[in-house]
C-alpha positions as CSV (number, residue, x, y, z in Angstrom):
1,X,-8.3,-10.5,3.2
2,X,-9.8,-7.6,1.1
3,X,-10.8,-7.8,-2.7
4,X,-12.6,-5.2,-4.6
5,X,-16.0,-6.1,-4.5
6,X,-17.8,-6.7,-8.4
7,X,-19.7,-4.0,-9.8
8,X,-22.9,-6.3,-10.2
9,X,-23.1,-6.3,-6.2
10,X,-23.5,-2.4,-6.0
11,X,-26.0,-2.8,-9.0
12,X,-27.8,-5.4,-7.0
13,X,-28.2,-3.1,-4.3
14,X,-29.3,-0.1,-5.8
15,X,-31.2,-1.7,-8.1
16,X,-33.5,-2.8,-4.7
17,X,-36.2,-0.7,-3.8
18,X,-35.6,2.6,-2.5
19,X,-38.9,2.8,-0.1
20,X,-38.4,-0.5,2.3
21,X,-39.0,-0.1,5.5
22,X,-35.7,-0.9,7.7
23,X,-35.1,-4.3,9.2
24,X,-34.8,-4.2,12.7
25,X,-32.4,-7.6,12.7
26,X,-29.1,-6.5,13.3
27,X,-26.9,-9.0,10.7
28,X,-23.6,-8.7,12.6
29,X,-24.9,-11.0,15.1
30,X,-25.7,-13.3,13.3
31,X,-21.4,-13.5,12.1
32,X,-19.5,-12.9,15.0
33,X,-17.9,-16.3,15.9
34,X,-16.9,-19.4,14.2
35,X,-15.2,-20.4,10.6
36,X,-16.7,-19.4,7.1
37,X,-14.8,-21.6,5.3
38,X,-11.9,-23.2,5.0
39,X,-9.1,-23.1,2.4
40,X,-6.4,-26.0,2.1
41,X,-4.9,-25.4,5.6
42,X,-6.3,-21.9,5.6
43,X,-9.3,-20.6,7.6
44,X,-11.5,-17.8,7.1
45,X,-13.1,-16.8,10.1
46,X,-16.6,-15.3,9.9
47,X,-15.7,-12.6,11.7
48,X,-13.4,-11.9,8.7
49,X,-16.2,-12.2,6.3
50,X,-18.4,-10.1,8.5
51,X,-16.1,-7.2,8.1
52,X,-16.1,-7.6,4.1
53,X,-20.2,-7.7,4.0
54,X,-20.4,-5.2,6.9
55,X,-20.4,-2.0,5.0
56,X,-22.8,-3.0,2.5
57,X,-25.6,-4.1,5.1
58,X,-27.3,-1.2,6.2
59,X,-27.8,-0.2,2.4
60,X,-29.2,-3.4,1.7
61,X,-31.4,-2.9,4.9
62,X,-32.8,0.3,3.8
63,X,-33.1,-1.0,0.3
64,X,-34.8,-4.3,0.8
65,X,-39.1,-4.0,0.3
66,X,-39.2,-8.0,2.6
67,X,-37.7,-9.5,5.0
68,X,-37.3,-12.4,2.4
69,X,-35.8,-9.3,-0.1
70,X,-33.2,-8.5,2.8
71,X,-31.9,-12.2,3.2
72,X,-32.3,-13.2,0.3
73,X,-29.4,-10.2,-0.9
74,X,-27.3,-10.6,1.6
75,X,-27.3,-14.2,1.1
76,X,-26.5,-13.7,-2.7
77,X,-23.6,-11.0,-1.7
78,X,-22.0,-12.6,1.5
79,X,-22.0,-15.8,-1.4
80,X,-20.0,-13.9,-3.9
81,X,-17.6,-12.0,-0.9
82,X,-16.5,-15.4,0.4
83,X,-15.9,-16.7,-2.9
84,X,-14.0,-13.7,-3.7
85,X,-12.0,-14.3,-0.5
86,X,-11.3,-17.9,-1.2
87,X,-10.2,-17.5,-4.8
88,X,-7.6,-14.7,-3.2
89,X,-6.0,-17.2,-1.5
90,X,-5.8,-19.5,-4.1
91,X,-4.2,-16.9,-6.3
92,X,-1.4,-16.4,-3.2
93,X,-1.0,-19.8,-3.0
94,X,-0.3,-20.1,-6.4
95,X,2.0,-17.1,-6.6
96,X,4.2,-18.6,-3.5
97,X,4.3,-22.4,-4.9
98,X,6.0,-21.1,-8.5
99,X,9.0,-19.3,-5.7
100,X,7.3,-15.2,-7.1
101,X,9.1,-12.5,-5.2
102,X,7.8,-9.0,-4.9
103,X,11.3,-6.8,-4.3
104,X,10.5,-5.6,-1.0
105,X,11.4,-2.1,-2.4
106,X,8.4,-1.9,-4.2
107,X,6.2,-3.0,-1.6
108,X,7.9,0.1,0.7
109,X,7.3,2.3,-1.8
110,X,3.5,1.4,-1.9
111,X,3.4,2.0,1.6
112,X,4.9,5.0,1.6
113,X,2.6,6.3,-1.6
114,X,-0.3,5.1,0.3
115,X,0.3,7.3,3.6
116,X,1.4,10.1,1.7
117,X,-2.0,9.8,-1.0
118,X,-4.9,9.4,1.9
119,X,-3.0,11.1,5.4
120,X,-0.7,14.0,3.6
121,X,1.8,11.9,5.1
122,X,1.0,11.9,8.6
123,X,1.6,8.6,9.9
124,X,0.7,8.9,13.2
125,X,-2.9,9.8,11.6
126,X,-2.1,6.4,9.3
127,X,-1.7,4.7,12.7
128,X,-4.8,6.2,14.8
129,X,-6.9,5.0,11.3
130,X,-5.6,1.2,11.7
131,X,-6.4,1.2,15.3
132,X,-10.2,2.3,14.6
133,X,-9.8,-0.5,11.9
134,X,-8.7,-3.1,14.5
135,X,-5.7,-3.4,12.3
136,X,-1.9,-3.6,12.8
137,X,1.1,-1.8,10.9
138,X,1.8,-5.2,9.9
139,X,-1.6,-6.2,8.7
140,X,-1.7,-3.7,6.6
141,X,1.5,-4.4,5.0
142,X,0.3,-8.0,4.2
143,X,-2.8,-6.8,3.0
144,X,-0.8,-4.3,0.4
145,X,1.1,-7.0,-0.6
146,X,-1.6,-9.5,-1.2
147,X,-3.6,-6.9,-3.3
148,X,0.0,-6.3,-5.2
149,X,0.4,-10.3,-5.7
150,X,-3.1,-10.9,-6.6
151,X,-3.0,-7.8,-9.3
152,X,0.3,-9.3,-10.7
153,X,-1.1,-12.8,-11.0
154,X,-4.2,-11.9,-12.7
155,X,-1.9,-9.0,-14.9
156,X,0.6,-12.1,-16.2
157,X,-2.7,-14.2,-16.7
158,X,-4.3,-11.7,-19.2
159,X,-0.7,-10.9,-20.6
160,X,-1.1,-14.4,-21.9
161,X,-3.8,-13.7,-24.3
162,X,-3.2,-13.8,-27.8
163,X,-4.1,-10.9,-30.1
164,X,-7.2,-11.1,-31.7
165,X,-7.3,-12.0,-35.4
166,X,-8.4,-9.6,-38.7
167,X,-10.4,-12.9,-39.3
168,X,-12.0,-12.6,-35.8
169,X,-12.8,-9.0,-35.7
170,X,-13.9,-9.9,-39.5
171,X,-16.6,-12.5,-38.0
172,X,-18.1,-10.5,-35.1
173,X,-18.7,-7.4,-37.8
174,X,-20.9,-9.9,-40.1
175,X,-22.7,-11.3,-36.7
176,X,-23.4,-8.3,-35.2
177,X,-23.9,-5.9,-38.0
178,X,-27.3,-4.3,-36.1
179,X,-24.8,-3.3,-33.8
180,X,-23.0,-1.3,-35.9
181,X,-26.3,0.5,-37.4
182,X,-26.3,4.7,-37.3
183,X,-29.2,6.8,-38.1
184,X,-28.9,9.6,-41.0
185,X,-26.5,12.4,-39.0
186,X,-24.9,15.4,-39.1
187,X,-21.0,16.6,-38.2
188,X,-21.8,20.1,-36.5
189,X,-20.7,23.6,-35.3
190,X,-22.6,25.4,-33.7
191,X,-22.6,29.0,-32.5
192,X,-25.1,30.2,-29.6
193,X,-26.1,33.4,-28.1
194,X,-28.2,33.4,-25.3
195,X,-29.8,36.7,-24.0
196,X,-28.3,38.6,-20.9
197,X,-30.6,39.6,-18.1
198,X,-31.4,43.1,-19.1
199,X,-29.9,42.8,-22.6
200,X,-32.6,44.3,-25.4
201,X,-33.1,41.4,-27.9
202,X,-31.9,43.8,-30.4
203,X,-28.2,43.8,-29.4
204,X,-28.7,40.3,-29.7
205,X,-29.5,40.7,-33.3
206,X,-26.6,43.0,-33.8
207,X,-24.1,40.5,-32.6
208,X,-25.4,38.2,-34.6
209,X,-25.1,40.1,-37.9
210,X,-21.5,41.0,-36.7
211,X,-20.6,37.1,-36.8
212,X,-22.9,36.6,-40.3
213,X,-20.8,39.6,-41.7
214,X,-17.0,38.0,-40.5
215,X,-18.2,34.7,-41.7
216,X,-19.3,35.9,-45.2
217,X,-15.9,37.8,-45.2
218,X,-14.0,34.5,-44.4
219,X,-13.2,34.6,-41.0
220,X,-12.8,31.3,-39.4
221,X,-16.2,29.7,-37.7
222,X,-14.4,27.8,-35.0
223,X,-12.5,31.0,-34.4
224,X,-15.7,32.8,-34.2
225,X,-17.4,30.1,-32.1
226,X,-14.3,29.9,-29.5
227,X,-15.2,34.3,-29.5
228,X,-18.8,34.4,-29.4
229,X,-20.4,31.3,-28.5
230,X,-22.1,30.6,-24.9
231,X,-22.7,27.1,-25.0
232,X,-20.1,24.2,-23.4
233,X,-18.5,23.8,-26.5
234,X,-17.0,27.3,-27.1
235,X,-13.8,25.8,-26.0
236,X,-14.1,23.6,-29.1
237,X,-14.4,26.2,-31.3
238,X,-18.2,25.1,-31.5
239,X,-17.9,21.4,-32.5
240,X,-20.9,19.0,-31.6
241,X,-19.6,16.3,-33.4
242,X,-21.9,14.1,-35.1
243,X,-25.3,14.1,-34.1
244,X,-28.3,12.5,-35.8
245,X,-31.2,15.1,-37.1
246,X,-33.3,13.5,-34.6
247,X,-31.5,14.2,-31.5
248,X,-31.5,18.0,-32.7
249,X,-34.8,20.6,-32.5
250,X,-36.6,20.6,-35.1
251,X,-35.6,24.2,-36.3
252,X,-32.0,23.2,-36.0
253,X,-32.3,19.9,-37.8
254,X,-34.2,21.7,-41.1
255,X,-31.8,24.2,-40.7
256,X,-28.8,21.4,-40.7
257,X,-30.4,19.6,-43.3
258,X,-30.8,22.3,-46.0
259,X,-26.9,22.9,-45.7
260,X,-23.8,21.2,-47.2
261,X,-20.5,20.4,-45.9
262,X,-19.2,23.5,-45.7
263,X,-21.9,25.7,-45.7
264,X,-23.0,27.9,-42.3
265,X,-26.6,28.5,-42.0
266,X,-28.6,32.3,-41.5
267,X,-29.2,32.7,-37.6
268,X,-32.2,30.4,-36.3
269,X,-34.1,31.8,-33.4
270,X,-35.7,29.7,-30.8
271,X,-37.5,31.0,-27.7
272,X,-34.8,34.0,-27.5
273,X,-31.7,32.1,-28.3
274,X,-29.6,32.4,-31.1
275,X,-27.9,29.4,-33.5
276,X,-25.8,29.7,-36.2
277,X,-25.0,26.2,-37.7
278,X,-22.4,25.5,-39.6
279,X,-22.2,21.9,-41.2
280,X,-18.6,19.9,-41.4
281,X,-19.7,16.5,-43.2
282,X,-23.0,15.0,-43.5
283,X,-23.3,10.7,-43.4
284,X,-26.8,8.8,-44.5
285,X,-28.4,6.3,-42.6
286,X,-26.9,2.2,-42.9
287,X,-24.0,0.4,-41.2
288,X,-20.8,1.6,-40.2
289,X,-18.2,0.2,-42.4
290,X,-16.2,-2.4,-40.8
291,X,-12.8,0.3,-40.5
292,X,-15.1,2.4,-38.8
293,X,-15.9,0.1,-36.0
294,X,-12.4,-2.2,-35.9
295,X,-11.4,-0.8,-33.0
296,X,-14.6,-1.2,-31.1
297,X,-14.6,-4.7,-32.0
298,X,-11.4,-6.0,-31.0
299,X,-11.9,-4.4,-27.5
300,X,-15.0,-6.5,-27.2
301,X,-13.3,-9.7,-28.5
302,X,-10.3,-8.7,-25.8
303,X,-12.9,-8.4,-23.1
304,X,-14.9,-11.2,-23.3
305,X,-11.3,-13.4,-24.1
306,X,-10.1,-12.0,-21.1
307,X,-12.9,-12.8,-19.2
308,X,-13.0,-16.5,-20.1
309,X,-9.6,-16.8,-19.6
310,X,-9.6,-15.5,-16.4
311,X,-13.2,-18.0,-15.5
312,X,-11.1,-20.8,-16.4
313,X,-8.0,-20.0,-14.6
314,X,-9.7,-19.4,-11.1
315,X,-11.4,-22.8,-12.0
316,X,-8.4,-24.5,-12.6
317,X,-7.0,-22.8,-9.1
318,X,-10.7,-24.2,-7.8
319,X,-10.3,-27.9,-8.9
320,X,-6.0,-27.9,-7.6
321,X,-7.4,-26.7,-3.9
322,X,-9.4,-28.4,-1.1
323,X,-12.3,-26.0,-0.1
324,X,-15.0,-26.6,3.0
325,X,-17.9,-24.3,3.8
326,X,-19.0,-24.1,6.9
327,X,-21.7,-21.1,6.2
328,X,-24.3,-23.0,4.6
329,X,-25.8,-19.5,3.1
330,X,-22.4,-18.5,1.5
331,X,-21.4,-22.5,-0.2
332,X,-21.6,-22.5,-3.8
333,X,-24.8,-23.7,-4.5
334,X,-27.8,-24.7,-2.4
335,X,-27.0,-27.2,0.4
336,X,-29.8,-29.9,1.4
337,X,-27.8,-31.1,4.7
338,X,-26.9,-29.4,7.6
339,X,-23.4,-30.5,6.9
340,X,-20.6,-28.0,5.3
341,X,-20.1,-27.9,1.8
342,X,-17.0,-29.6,0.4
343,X,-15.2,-29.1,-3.2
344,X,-12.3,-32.1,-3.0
345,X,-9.2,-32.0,-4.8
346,X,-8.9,-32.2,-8.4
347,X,-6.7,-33.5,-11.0
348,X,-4.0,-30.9,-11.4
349,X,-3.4,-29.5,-15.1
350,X,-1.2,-29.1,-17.3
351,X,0.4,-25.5,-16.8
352,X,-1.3,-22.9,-18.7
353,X,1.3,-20.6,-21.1
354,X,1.8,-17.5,-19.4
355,X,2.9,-20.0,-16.2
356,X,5.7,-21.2,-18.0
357,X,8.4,-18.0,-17.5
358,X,12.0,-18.4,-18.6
359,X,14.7,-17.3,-16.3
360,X,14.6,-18.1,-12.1
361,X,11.6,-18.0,-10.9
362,X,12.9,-17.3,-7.7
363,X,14.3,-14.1,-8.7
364,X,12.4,-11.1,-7.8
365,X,9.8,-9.7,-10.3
366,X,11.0,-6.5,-12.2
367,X,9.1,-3.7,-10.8
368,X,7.9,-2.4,-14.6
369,X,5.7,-6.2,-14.3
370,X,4.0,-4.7,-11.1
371,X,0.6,-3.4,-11.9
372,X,-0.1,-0.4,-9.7
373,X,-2.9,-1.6,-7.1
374,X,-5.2,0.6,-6.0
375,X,-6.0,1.6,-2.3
376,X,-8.0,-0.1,0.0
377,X,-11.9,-0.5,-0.7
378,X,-12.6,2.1,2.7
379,X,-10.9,4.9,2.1
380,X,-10.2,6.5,5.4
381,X,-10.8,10.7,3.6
382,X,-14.0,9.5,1.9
C-alpha cells in the first residue's frame, strides 16, 4: 500500500550533506524476501516496503557523509514508511468494520480522471506504465480506493473538531505576543524606470518629469504606475504593500520616511534607476492588534488541534490492533532481542464523536463527503 510520504523525510534527506561519497552497498538486497510486519491477519512483505523506501535510497546514498550516516537514515525513514503502511491498514480496517461504502461510481470516475490527467487518456499507455510498475489493472484500482478511504477517514476525523473559541484565540495572542511584533513600516507605491540599452539618461529624466507633471495635475499614481513602471509590480498599479524602512535602500527609506500618507515623493536616483514613491499609510513599530492577527491565530490553534486529534486517533487504531515486526530496524523503538517486536491488543474505547453518524452506515457515502485524493506519489510524466 502507498501513503504520501511526510515532509520531514524529504527534509531529512536534503538536509544530509551534499558532498558524500556514494555507498557501494546496494540496499535492495538487503529487502528482497520475507515479512516486514504483520498487521492483525494482514502481512506486509518486505518486498512491499522495499518498493516504498526504494526511490528515496540512492538520494540518501549520495547524501550520506558515513556509512553510519547512510544507515542510520534509512533506518529512521524505512521506520516511519512501515509505520505509515501499518496505520493505513488500520484506517481500512476501521473504515470496513463501521459497514463505509464508497459508491463505486465515484471510484470509476477517479480512474477515469486519473488516465485522462497523467496519459491524455491513453490507456493502453496507462497499461504499459502498470506493467513497468509490476502492477495490475486491479491493483491499481485497490490502491485508488484505499488512498480515497484513507483520505475520507482522516477528512470525517478532522470534521470532528470543534471550532476554536474567541477565548482561545484570546489566550494564544497574550502568550505569544513576540509573535505578533512588526518593525516601524511603510504601505508603498512605487514607480521605476530603468534605463534602455542605448537610451541617453536624459530621456530618462524627461519621462520622469512627464509622470511628476500628471501626478501634480492629479492623474492617478496606480494608473501611472500600471503605464510607466518597469518593475514586477506594474500590474499592481505599483503597490509593494507594506514594507519596513529597513528592508528598503537607504535612499528609498529617507525618501519614504519624509512623506505622509498620501504624499508622492520627487524622483530618487540610484545607480541609473529611477523611483518615484508614493506613500499609502504609514504604521510605527509595537504589536499587531489582536484583530489584526485573529485570523492567523485560529489557523494555528486549528493546526496544532488537528494534529493531536489526529495523534490520538491513529493511537487509539494502534492500541485496538495486534501489530508484529519482523524488521528489527523498522519496530518502533530500539529492540535488544533478536526477536520481532510485538504491540498486543488493547482495551478498545469508547467511540470518538465524529464515529457516531446518524442514518445507515451501510449506505454509501455521498460523494460531496469524498475528499479528492491526489495521484499516486510516482507520477509516471514527471
Amino acid at each position: 500500500m502507498t501513503k504520501n510520504l511526510p515532509t520531514f523525510i524529504f527534509t531529512l534527506i536534503f538536509a544530509l550533506s551534499a558532498h558524500a561519497q556514494p555507498l557501494k552497498q546496494d540496499w535492495d538486497i538487503k529487502y528482497t524476501n520475507g515479512i516486514a510486519a504483520q498487521v492483525n491477519d494482514q502481512i506486509i512483505t518486505l518486498e512491499a516496503l522495499r518498493k516504498e523506501v526504494a526511490p528515496l535510497v540512492p538520494e540518501v546514498r549520495r547524501s550520506s557523509r558515513t556509512r553510519m550516516d547512510f544507515d542510520r537514515n534509512i533506518q529512521l525513514i524505512t521506520r516511519e514508511i512501515l509505520q505509515n503502511m501499518i496505520d493505513q491498514i488500520l484506517i481500512i480496517k476501521e473504515f470496513d468494520d463501521k459497514g463505509y461504502r464508497i459508491p463505486q461510481s465515484y471510484l470509476d470516475n477517479e480512474y477515469d480522471d486519473y488516465v485522462t490527467k497523467e496519459f491524455n487518456g491513453d490507456r493502453s499507455e496507462f497499461l504499459e506504465y502498470l506493467r513497468l510498475q509490476g502492477k495490475t489493472d486491479l491493483q491499481f484500482r485497490e490502491e485508488l480506493k484505499d488512498r480515497i478511504v484513507v483520505g475520507y477517514m482522516r477528512g470525517q476525523m478532522l470534521k470532528s473538531q470543534t471550532e476554536v473559541s474567541p477565548q482561545k484565540i484570546r489566550e494564544y495572542y497574550e502568550k505569544n505576543k513576540s509573535q505578533f511584533f512588526e518593525d516601524e513600516g511603510v504601505k508603498l507605491r512605487m514607480i521605476t524606470l530603468m534605463p534602455i540599452t542605448g537610451e541617453s539618461e536624459d530621456l530618462m529624466e524627461q519621462q520622469a518629469t512627464t509622470i511628476m507633471t500628471q501626478l501634480d495635475q492629479g492623474v492617478d499614481f496606480a494608473e501611472l504606475a500600471g503605464k510607466y513602471s518597469q518593475d514586477m509590480n506594474a500590474v499592481n498599479g505599483g503597490d509593494w504593500g507594506w514594507r519596513e524602512y529597513s528592508d528598503l535602500r537607504d535612499e528609498l527609506s529617507a525618501a519614504a520616511a519624509n512623506l505622509t500618507p498620501g504624499e508622492y515623493s520627487q524622483p530618487v536616483v540610484i545607480e541609473n534607476v529611477t523611483y518615484i514613491l508614493k506613500v499609502d499609510e504609514k504604521r510605527e513599530s509595537g504589536v499587531k492588534q489582536l484583530e489584526a492577527v485573529r485570523q492567523e491565530i485560529e489557523q494555528a490553534i486549528t493546526t496544532q488541534l488537528a494534529r493531536q486529534a489526529q495523534q490520538r486517533w491513529l493511537e487509539r487504531l494502534r492500541r485496538k490492533a495486534y501489530v508484529k515486526f519482523f524488521l528489527r530496524e523498522a519496530g518502533p523503538s530500539p529492540v535488544n532481542d533478536d526477536g520481532p517486536v510485538e504491540m498486543t491488543i488493547g482495551k478498545p474505547e469508547e467511540p470518538m464523536p465524529w464515529e457516531q453518524f446518524p442514518g445507515d452506515p451501510t449506505a454509501p457515502i455521498p460523494v460531496e463527503e469524498i475528499p479528492r485524493v491526489s495521484t499516486p506519489s510516482t507520477s509516471p510524466r514527471r
